[in-house]
C-alpha positions as CSV (number, residue, x, y, z in Angstrom):
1,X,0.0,0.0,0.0
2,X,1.7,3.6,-1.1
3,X,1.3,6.7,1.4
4,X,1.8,9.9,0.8
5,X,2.7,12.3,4.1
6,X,3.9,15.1,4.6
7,X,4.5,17.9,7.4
8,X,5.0,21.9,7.6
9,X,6.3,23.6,10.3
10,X,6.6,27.5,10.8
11,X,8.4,29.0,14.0
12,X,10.6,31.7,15.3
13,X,13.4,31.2,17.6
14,X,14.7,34.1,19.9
15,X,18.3,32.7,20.1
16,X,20.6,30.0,19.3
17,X,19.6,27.2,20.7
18,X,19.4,23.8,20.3
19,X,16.2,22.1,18.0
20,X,14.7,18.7,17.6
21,X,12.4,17.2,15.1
22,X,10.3,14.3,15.1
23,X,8.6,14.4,11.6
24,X,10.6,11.7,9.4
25,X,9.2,8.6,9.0
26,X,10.7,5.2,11.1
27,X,14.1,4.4,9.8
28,X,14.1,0.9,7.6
29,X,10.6,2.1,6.4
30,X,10.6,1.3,2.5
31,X,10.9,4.8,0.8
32,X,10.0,5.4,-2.7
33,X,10.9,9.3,-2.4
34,X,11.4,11.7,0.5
35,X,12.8,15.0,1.0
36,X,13.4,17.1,4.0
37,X,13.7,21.1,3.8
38,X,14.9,23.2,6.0
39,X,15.2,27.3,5.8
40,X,16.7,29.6,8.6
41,X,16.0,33.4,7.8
42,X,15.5,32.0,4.1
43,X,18.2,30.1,3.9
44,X,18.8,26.5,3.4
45,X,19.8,24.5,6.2
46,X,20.9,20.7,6.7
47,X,20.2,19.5,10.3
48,X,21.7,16.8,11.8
49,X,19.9,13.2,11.8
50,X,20.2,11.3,14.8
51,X,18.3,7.6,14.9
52,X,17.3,6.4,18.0
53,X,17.6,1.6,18.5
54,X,13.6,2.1,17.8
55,X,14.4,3.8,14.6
56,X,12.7,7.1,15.2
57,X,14.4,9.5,13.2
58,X,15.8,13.1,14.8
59,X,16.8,16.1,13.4
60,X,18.9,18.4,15.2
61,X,19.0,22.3,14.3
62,X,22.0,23.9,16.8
63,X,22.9,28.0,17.1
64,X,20.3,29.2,15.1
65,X,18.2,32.4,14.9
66,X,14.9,33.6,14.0
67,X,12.2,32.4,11.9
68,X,11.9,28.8,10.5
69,X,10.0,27.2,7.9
70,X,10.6,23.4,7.3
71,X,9.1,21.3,4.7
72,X,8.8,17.0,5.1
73,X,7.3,15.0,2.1
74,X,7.8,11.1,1.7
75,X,6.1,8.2,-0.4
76,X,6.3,5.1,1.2
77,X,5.6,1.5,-0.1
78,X,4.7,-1.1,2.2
79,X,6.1,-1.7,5.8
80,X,9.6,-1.5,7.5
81,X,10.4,-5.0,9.3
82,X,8.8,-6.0,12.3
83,X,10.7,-4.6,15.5
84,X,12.7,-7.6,17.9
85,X,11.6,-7.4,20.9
86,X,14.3,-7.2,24.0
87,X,14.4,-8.0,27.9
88,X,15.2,-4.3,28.6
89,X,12.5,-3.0,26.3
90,X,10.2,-5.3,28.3
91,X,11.6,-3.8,31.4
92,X,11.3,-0.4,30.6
93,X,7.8,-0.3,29.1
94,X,6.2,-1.8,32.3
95,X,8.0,1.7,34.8
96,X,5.8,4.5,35.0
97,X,6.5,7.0,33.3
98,X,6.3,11.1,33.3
99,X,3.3,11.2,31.3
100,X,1.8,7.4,31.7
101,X,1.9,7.3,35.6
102,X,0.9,3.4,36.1
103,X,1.5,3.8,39.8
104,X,-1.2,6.1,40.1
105,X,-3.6,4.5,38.0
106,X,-3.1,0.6,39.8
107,X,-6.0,0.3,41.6
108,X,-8.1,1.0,38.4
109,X,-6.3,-0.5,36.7
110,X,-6.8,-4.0,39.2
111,X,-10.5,-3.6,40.0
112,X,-11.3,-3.3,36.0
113,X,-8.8,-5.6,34.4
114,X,-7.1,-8.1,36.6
115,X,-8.6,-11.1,35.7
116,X,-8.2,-10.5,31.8
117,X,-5.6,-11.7,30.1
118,X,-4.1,-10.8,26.6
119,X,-6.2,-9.7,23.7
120,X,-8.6,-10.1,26.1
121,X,-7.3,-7.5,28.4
122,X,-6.3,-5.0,25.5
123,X,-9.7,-5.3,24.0
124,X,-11.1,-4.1,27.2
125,X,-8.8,-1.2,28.2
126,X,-9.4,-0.1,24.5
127,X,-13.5,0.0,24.5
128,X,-12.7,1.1,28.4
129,X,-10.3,4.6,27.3
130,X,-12.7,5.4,24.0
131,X,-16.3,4.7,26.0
132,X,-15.2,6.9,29.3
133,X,-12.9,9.6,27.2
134,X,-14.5,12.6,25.0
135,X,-12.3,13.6,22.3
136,X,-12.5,17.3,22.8
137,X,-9.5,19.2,20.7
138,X,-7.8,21.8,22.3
139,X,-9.4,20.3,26.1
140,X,-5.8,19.0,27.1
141,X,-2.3,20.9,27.8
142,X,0.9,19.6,27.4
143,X,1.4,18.7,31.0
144,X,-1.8,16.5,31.1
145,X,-1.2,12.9,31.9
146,X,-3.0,9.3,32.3
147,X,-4.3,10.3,35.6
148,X,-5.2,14.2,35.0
149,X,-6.6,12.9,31.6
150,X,-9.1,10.1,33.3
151,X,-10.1,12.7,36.3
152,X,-11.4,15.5,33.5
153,X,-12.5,12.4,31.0
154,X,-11.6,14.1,28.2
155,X,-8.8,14.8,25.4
156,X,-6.7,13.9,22.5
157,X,-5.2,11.1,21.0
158,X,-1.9,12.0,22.8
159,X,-4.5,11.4,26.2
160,X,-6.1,8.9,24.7
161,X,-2.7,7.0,24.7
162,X,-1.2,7.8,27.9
163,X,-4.2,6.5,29.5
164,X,-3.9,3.1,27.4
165,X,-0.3,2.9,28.5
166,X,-0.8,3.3,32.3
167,X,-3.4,1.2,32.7
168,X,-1.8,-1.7,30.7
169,X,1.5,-1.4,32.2
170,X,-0.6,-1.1,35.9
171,X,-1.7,-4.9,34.6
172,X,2.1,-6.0,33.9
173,X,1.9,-5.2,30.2
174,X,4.9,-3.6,28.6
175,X,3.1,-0.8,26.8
176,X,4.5,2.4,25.1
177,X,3.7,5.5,22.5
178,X,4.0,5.9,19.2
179,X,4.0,9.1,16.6
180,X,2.3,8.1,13.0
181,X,0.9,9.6,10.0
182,X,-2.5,8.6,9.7
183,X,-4.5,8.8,6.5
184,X,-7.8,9.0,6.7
185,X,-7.7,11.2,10.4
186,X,-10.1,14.2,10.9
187,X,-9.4,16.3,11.6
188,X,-5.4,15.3,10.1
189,X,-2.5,16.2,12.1
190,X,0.2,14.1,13.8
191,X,-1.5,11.0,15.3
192,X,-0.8,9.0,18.7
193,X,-1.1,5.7,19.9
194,X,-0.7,3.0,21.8
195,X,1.5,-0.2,21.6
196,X,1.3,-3.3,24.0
197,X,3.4,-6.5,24.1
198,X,0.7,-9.2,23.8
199,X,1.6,-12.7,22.9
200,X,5.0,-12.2,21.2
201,X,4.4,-8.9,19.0
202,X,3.5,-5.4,19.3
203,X,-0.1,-4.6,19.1
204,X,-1.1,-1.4,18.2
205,X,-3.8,-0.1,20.4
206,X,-5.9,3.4,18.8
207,X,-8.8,4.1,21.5
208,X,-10.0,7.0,19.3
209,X,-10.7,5.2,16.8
210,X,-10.2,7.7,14.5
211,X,-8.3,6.4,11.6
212,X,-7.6,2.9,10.4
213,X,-4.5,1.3,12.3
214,X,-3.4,-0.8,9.1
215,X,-2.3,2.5,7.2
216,X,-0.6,4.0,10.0
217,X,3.5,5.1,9.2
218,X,5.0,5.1,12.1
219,X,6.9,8.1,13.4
220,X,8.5,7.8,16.5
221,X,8.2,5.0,19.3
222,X,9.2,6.2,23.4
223,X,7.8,5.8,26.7
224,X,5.1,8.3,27.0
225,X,4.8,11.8,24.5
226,X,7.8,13.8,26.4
227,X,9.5,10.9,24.0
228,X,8.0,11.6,20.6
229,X,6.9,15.3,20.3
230,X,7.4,16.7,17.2
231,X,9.0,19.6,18.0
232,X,11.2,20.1,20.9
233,X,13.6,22.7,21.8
234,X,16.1,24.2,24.6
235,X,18.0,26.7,25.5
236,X,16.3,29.2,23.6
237,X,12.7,30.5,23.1
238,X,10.8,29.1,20.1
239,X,7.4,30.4,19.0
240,X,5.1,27.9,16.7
241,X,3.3,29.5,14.1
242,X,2.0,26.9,12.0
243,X,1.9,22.8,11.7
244,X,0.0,21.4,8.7
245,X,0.4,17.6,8.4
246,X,-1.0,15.3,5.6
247,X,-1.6,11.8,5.1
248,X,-3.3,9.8,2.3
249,X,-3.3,6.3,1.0
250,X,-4.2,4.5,-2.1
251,X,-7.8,3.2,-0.2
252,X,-8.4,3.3,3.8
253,X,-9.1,-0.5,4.8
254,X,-11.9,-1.1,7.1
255,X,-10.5,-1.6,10.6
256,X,-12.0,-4.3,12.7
257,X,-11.2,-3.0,16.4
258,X,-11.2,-7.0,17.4
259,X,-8.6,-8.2,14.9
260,X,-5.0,-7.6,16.1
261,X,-2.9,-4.8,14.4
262,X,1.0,-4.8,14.3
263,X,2.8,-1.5,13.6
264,X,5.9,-2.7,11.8
């Protein structure tokens, strides 16, 4: 299946600092085209790419000044190979984390879930997060987490996830986040998700069911959203003037919420 995305970022920076985008698709995706442009004051600019062992992709902007525009466009054909799993991955994905405080959300997470098991269990937590959450745009901030996010019962797919991820890993499921392009998504922009380690793979987990998960191209992949924004930056002030992200695919499958989906 061929997607088309793309991404468009406008800011202003009011010193050198140091810049990070999250925008490229996973490395060992299969890429028919893709370019990456990136002007400083009108001028072009090659940042650095950094890849992370999940294969999210980083570019790196240093001791720059002013305004901003970058440009992201790729085709891609089919799916990168299916992720190994490891021991510390397993590890990792069942801590709490900033954004995806499982300690907090245990005894939920117990009274609701703790006698499912597999699919079972990530079936429920799903139809549990997209029955009890509103999607309401613009309802969250970005220091929201699982716990803030189930008190106020409302919020974006970023909320959505975090939500998914605590209680999972509150049940001993590794569980983590993932960035994606998401054709077919209304309203579009930059997608996020949930991933849980069920029976030997990766499940991909979307409780807003708001796109089909089997055209998904992944992003990014990291604990909670403090590990896959698309922007990040320090030591300076940056001011965000415009995102515009697109996503479409050759046809949008029909996704059945109780077949399992794996996010290569």
């Amino acid at each position: 299946m061929h997607r088309t995305v793309s991404a468009h970022l406008e800011f202003r920076l009011d010193g050198p600092g140091d810049v990070v985008l999250s925008i490229a698709v996973a490395a060992g995706t299969p890429i028919l085209s893709e370019t990456l442009s990136v002007l400083v004051g009108g001028t072009e600019t090659t940042p650095v790419e950094l890849t992370d062992r999940h294969g999210s992709r980083l570019h790196r902007l240093s001791g720059y000044t002013g305004p901003v525009s970058v440009h992201y466009h790729a085709v891609v054909a089919g799916q990168r190979p299916v992720e190994p799993a490891s021991a510390l991955d397993h590890l990792l994905y069942l801590r709490p984390s900033r954004f995806a405080e499982s300690d907090k959300l245990y005894g939920v997470a117990r009274s609701r879930f703790g006698a499912l098991r597999g699919q079972a269990l990530l079936d429920a937590v799903s139809a549990f997060v997209f029955e009890t959450l509103s999607y309401v745009p613009g309802a969250s901030n970005a220091g929201d987490s699982a716990a803030t996010t189930l008190a106020s019962q409302r919020g974006v797919c970023r909320d959505y996830a975090h939500v998914v991820v605590a209680l999972l890993r509150a049940c001993d499921v590794p569980a983590r986040i993932v960035s994606a392009y998401a054709p077919g998504l209304k309203p579009m922009d930059f997608h996020v998700l949930a991933e849980a380690w069920i029976d030997g793979h990766w499940r991909i987990v979307d409780a807003t069911r708001l796109a089909p998960r089997q055209s998904l191209v992944r992003i990014a992949t990291g604990r909670d959203g403090s590990d896959i924004a698309f922007l990040t930056s320090h030591h300076t002030q940056l001011t965000l003037d415009r995102v515009e992200v697109g996503a479409v695919a050759q046809m949008l499958p029909s996704d059945d919420q109780r077949v399992p989906v794996l996010l290569p």
